[in-house]
Kinemage of the C-alpha trace (Angstrom):
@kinemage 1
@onewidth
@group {chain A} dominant
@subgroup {mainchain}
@vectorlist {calphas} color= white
{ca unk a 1} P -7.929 3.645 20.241
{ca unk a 2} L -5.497 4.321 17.092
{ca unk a 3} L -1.850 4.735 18.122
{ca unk a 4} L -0.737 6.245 14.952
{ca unk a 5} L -1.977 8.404 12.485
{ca unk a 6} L -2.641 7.131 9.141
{ca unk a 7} L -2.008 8.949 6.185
{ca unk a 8} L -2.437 8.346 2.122
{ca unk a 9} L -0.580 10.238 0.109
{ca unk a 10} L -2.000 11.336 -3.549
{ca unk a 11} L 0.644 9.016 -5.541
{ca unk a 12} L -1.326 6.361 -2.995
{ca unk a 13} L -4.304 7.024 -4.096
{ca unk a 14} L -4.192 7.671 -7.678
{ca unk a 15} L -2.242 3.965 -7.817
{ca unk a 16} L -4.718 2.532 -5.664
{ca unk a 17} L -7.486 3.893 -7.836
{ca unk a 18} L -5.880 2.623 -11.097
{ca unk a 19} L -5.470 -1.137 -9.628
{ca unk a 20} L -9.444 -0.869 -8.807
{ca unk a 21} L -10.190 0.784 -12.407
{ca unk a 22} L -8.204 -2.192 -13.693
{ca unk a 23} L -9.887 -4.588 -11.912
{ca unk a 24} L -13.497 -3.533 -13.229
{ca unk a 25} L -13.140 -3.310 -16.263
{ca unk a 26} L -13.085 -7.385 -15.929
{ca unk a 27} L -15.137 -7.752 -12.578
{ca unk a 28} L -17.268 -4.529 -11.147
{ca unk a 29} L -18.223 -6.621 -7.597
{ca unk a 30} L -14.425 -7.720 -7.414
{ca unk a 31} L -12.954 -4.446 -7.949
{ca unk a 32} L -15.720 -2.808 -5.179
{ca unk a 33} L -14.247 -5.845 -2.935
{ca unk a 34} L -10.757 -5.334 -3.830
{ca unk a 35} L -11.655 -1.516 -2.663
{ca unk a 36} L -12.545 -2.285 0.390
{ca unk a 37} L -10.139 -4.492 1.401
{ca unk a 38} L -6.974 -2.313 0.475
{ca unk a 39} L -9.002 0.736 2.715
{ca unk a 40} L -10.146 -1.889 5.350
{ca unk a 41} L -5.792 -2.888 5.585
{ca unk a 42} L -4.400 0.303 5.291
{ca unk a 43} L -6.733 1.874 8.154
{ca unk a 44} L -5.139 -1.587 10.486
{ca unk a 45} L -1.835 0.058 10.029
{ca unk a 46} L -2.833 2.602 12.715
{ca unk a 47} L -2.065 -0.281 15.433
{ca unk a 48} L 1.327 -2.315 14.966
{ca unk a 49} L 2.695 -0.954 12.056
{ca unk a 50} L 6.009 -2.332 12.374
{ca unk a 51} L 4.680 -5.777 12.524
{ca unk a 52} L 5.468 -5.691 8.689
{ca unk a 53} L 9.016 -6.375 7.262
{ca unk a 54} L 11.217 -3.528 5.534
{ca unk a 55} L 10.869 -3.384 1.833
{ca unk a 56} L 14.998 -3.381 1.116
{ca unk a 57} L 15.363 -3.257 -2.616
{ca unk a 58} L 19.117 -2.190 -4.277
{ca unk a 59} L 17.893 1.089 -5.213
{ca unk a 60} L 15.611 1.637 -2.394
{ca unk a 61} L 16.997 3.842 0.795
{ca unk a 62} L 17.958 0.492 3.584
{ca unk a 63} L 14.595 0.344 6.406
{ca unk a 64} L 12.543 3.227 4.699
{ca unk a 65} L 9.653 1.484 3.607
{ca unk a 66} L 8.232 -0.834 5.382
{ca unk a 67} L 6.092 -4.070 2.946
{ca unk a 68} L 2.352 -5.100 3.554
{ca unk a 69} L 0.913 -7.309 0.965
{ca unk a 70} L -2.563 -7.346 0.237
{ca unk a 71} L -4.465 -10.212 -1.395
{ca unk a 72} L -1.230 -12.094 -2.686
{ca unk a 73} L -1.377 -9.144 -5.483
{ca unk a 74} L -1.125 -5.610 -3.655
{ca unk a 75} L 1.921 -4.599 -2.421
{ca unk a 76} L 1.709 -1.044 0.359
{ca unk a 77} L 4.633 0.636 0.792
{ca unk a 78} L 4.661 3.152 4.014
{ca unk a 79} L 6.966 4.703 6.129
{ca unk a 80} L 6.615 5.809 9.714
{ca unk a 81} L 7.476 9.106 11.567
{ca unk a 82} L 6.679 9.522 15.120
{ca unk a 83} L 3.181 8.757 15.539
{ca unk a 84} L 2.667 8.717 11.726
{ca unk a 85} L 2.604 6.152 8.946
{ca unk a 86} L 2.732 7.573 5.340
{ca unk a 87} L 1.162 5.372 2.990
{ca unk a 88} L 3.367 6.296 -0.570
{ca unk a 89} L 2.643 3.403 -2.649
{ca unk a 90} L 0.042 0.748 -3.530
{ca unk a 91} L 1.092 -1.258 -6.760
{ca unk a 92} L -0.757 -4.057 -8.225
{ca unk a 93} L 2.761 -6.656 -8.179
{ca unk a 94} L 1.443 -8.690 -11.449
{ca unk a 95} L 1.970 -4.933 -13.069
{ca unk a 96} L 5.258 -3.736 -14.321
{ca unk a 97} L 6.683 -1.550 -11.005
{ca unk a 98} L 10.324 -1.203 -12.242
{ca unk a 99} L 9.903 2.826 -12.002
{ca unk a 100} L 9.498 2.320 -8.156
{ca unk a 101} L 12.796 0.798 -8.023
{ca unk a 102} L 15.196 3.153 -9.482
């Protein structure tokens, strides 16, 4: 039984989608795995969320985001709120992801 509701914002999902579109365009049956795996990991967060660090960056608000890495590459960002984790972010870390920073 979940303990926490898990939700994926559109900014999620549209930068989850372009690290899969990415992936394709060199490897189709790696980019339906990677797909798979980032859904199959972000639907765990609904038990133990806070088992994951805080992602404390300079220009990041201190213990917002919370840091799950996904096949050495993918990097979630989420917050939780109650009973509620807010997936924001999925970047592909071998991309440039200055803009999250500042």
């Amino acid at each position: 039984m979940a303990q926490y509701k898990v939700i994926v914002s559109p900014e999620a999902q549209r930068l989850m989608g372009n690290c899969i579109l990415f992936l394709a365009e060199k490897d189709m049956a790696a980019a339906i795995a990677l797909k798979e795996r980032l859904v199959e990991e972000i639907r765990k967060l609904d038990h133990l969320p806070k088992r994951y660090p805080f992602f404390n960056e300079r220009y990041v608000p201190a213990d917002k985001y919370h840091k799950m890495f996904v096949e050495k590459y993918y990097l979630i960002l989420y917050q939780i709120k109650d009973d509620t984790v807010y997936v924001d972010y999925v970047v592909d870390c071998r991309q440039d992801y200055k803009w999250l920073l500042y």
